[in-house]
Structure formats: C-alpha cells, structure tokens
C-alpha positions as a printed Julia matrix, in Angstrom:
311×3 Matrix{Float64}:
 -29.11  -34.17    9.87
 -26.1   -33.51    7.76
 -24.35  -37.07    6.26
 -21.05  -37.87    6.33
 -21.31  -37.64    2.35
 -22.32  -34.01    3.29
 -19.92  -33.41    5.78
 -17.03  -32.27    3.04
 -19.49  -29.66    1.29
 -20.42  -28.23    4.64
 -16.87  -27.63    5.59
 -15.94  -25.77    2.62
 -19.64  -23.47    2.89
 -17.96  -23.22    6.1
 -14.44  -22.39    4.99
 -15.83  -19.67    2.49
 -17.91  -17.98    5.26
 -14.3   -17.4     6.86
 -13.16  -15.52    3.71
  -9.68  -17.19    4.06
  -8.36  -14.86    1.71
  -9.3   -11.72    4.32
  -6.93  -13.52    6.85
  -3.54  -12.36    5.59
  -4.65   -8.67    6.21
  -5.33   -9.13    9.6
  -1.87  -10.42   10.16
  -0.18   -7.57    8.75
  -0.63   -5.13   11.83
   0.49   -7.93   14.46
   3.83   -8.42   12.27
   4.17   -4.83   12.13
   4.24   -4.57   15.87
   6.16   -7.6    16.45
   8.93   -6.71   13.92
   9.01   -3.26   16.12
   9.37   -4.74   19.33
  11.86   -7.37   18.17
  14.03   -4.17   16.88
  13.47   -2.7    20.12
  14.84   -6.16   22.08
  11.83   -6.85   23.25
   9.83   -9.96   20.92
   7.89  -12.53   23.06
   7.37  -15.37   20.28
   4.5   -16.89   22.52
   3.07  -13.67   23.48
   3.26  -12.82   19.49
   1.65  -16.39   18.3
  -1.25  -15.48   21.09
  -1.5   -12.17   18.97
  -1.83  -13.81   15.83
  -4.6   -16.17   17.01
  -6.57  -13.21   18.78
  -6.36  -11.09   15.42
  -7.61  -14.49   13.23
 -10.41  -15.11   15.29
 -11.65  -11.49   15.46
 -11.26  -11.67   11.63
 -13.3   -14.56   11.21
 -15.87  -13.46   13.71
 -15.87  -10.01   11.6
 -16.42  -11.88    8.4
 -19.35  -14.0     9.79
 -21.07  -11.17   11.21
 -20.88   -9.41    7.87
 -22.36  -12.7     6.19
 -24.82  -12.56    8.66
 -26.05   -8.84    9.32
 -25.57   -7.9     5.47
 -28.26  -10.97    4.34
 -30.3    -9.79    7.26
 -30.21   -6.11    5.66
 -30.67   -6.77    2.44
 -27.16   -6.16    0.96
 -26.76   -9.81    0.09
 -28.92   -9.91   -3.03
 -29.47  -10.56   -6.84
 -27.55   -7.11   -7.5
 -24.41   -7.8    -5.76
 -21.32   -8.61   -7.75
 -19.5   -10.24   -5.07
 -19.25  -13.81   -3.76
 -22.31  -15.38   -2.91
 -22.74  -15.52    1.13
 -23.56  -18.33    2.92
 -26.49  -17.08    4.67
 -27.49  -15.37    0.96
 -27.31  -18.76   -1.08
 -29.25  -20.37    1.45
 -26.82  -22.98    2.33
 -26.09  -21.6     6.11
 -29.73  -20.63    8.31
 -30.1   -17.49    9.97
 -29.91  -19.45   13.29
 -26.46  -21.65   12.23
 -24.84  -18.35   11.79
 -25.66  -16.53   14.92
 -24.47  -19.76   16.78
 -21.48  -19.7    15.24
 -20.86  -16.13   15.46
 -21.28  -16.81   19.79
 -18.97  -19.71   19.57
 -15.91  -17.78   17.89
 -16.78  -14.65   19.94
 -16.05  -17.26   23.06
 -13.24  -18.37   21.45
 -11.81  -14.77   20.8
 -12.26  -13.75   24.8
 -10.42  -17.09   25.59
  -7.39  -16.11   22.99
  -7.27  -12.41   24.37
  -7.49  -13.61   28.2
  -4.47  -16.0    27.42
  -2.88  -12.96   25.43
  -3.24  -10.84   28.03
  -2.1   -13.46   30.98
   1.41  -14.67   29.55
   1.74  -10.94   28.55
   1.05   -9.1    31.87
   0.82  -12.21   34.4
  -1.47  -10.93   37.65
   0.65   -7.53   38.29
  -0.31   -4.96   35.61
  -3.57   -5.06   36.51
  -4.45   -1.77   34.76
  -2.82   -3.28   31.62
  -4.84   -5.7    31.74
  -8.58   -3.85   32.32
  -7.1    -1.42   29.65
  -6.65   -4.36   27.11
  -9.98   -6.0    27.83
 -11.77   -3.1    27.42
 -10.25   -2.65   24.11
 -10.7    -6.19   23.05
 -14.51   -5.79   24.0
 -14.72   -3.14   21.52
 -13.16   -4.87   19.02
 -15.28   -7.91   19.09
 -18.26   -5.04   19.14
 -16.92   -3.64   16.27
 -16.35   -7.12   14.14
 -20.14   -8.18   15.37
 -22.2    -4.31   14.45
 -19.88   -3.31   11.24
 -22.97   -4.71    9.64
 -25.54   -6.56   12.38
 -27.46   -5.52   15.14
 -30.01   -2.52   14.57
 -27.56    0.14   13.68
 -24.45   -1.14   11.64
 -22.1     1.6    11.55
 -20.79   -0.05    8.3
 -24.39    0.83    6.6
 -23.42    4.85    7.71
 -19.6     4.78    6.11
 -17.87    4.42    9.06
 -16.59    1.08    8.22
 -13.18    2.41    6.72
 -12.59    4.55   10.19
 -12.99    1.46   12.54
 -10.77   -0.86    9.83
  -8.03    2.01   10.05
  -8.1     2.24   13.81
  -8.42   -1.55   14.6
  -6.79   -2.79   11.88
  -3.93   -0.14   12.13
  -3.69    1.77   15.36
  -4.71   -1.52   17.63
  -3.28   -4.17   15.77
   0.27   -2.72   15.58
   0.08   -0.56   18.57
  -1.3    -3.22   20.56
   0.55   -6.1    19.56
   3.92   -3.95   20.33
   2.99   -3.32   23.77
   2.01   -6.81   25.19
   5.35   -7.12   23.64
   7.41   -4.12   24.72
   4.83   -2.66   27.31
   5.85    0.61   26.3
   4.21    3.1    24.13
   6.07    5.41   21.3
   3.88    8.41   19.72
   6.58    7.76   16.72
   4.69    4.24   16.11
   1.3     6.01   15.18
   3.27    5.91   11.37
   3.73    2.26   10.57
   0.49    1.86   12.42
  -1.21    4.44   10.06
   0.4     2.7     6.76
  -1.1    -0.75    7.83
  -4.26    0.42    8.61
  -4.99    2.54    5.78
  -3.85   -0.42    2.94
  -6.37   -2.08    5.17
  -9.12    0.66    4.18
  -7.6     0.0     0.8
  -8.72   -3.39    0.54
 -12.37   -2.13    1.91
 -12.73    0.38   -0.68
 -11.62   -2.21   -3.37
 -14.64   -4.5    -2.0
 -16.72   -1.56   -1.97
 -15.7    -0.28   -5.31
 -17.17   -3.76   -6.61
 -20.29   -3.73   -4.28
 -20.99    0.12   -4.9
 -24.19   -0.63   -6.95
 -25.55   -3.06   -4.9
 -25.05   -1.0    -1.7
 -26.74    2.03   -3.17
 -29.6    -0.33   -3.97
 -29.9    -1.46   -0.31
 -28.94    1.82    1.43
 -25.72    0.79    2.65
 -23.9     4.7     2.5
 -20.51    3.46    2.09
 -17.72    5.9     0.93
 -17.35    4.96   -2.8
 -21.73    5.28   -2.54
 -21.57    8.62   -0.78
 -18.11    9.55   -3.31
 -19.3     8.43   -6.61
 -16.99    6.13   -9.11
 -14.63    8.71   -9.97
 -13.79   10.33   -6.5
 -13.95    6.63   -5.1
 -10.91    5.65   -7.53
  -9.47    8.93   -6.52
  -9.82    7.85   -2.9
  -8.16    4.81   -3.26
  -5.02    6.02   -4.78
  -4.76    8.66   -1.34
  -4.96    5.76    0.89
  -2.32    3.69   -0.78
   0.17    7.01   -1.36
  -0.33    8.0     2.33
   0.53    4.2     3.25
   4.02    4.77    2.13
   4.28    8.26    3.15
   3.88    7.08    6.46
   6.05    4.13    6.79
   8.58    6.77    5.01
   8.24    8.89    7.75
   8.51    6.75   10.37
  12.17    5.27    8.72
  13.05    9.23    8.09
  12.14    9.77   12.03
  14.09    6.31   13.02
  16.8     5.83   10.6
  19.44    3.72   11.14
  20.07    1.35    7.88
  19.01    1.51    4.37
  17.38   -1.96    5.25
  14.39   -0.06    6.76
  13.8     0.87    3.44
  13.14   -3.03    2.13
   9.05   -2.43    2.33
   9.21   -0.44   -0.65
  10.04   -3.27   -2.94
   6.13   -3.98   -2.26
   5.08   -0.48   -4.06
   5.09   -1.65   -7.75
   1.97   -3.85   -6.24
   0.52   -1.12   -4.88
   0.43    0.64   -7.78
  -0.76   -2.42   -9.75
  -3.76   -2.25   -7.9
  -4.64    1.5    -7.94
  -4.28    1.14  -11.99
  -6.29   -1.9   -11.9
  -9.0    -0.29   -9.92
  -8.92    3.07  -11.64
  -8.64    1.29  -14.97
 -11.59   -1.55  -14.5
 -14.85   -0.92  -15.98
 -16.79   -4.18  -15.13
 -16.26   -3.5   -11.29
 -17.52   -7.15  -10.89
 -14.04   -8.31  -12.27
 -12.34   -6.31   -8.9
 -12.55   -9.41   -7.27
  -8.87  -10.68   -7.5
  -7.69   -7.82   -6.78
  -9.08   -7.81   -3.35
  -6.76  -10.81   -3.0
  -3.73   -8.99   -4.78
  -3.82   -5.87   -2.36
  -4.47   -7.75    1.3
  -1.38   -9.73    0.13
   0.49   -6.74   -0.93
  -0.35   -5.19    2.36
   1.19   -8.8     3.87
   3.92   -8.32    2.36
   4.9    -4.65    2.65
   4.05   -5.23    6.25
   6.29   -8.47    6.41
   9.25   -6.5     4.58
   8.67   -3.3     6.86
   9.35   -5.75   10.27
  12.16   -7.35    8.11
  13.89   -3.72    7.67
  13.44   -3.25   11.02
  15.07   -6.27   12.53
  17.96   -6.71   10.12
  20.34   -3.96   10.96
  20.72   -5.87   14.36
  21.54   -9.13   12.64
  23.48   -7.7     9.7
C-alpha cells in the first residue's frame, strides 16, 4: 500500500509518465483552428475549451501507451538516451499502467462525447457518427503507436499518423465543431502544425536512434541514417513555413497574418542545434525548445488571423 509519505513521489512518477512538456504541442493544432474560425466569426469558447481537454487527454493517453508498449518491446532499456520511463525504472507495474491507460481512454470518450454534444446538439447526426469515428481512431492511434502486437510506430509510420492527427485533425477538426464548415484552403496551416509536430518526433528520434536500431524499432532517422535524418528535419521545419506562407499568400488580407514568422529564428535554432549536436543524448532540451516553438508559431499564426478584425 502506498503511504501518505509516498503519496508525493508517486504523483510526480505520475506527472513524468504524462510528459508535461509534450502537452504544449498538442495544443498548437486546436489554437490553429480556433484562431481560424474566430477570423471566420465563428469561435465557440466552450466548444474550443472542450477541444483543448479532448486533445490533452489523447496526449496523455498517447504518452502512457508509449511508456507502456515501448518497455513491453524492449525499447526502454540500458541503451536509450532518453528519460527513464516509468514502467522502465520499475517504479510503475505493467498492470498500474494498463489501468491507467483504460481510465484516461474513458475519460477521452467522455471529453469527445461532450465536444461533440455542445458542438452539434442531437441534429447533425452524421456530424456526429463522422466525429466519433474519427475520435475512435485517434485514441487507436495514441494506444498502438507503440503497444498492442503490431505498433505502427516500430514500422516508421509514427511521423505520418503525428502529421495527420496532430495536423490535419487537430486544426481541421477543431475548426469545424467550430465553424461546421470545411475549406480545402485550411489543409496549409493544418500541414505547418502537423509537420513541426513530426519535427519534434524526429528530434526524439534523432536522440533515441541508437537505441531503436538496437531494439528493432525502424523509425525514420533508423531507416535514414544520421546525416539524411538531420537533413530530414530541416525539410519538415522549411515546409512548416512554406505552408502557413501559402495559406496567408492564398488569404491575404493584413500584414498581421504574417506575425507567426517572428517564431522562425527558433526554428532555425533548433535545426542548427540538431544538425550541429554530436552527443545526441544532449537533444533533450531541445525537444522542449521546438514543441514550444511550434506553440508559439501556432499561437502567433491564430493571432495574425484574428487581429485585422480588431485592429
């Protein structure tokens, strides 16, 4: 039985299994979307803190399933350079960790059904079945990136899934419940977020490449080597701002929609810092450094959005 003397430690084992630090990223699409929608008259600020919750919660779950399935796979050991893991050191059981995976998966189906009932109400009832259905497959996704019997993150698909639900859903979707319209236009901010989301994924996997290797984990910078990894990287974070560019270029109507680039000098921080690094353990802060860059270039993109209508 854990003591009340315990009850501190636990909370912070606890804490670190959520990878605070991961959260801010998974903001950045919803703020996207909502800064879209609010430029388009249409923001819903309970409808948009539902969003928020929905996207926390499936990042948490995502992070605890990774704790879990990449101990139970074996690339959580001695090698890696990361962070220990709770289920790694020891100080979470196999069996803690799958209930507490269940318990925020329930908790995620409660945020989306609440999402999806102030956003829709009973009428849109295709809405609704469409959104469920897509919420199903991103809890899926968070639970077998690297558990269950075939994790798609172990086969390099992990930066494809992180670019379409970090990107394409999160600011697609959280413009609709919003909006409830689609524009083909929004694919481009969607694209930027999600690929400085792959960004911070390669960064992690940058650091982890040796490790992975050792346990068969085929991510991109394994199956790319060091050099074409860094090279990699440096793509995702140019075609980031190429696409926000184009969407302003395709929407323009104030220099304001401009602000996000005063987030680029971090962007290129990082790409030196990961090209430049030679003890790839040391890439650890800058995991941190990029998924707050990609905060705030998503925070200054919805700014440049909305302020031509209050300026």
């Amino acid at each position: 039985m854990t003591t009340a003397v315990d009850s501190p430690r636990r909370f912070a084992v606890w804490l670190n299994a959520a990878r605070p630090r991961t959260l801010p990223l998974s903001l950045a699409g919803i703020i996207t979307g909502t800064g879209l929608a609010a430029a388009g008259g249409a923001f819903r600020w309970l409808v948009a803190l539902l969003c928020v919750l929905t996207a926390i919660l499936l990042q948490i779950l995502s992070n605890l399933a990774n704790d879990y399935g990449d101990s139970l796979h074996g690339a959580d050991h001695v090698e890696r350079r990361g962070p220990k893991r709770a289920v790694q050191s020891g100080l979470v059981t196999p069996a803690e960790m799958r209930r507490a995976i269940v318990i925020t998966a329930l908790a995620t189906i409660v945020a989306g059904l609440l999402l999806l009932w102030f956003a829709f109400g009973r009428e849109a009832f295709s809405s609704i079945l469409l959104f469920i259905l897509l919420g199903g497959a991103a809890i899926g996704a968070a639970i077998t990136y690297t558990a269950g019997r075939l994790p798609y993150g172990y086969a390099g698909l992990g930066d494809l899934s992180v670019l379409i639900f970090f990107g394409w859903l999160g600011v697609l979707g959280s413009y609709y419940v919003q909006a409830q319209r689609f524009e083909v236009a929004l694919l481009l901010p969607a694209t930027a977020c999600g690929l400085l989301a792959v960004g911070v994924l390669n960064v992690n996997n940058i650091r982890d490449l040796e490790s992975d290797r050792l346990a068969g984990k085929h991510s991109i910078p394994v199956r790319l080597g060091l050099r074409r990894a860094r090279g990699y990287h440096w793509l995702l974070l140019a075609l980031a701002v190429a696409s926000a560019m184009a969407y302003v270029w395709l929407a323009y109507t104030s220099p304001w929609q401009l602000l996000f680039l005063l987030a680029a000098p971090s962007l290129v921080r990082n790409g030196l810092a990961v090209s430049r690094t030679e003890d790839l353990a040391t890439l650890n802060p800058w995991l941190k450094q990029l998924s707050l860059a990609a905060l705030a270039f998503a925070v200054l993109f919805a700014l440049g959005q909305v302020l031509p209508l209050w300026l």
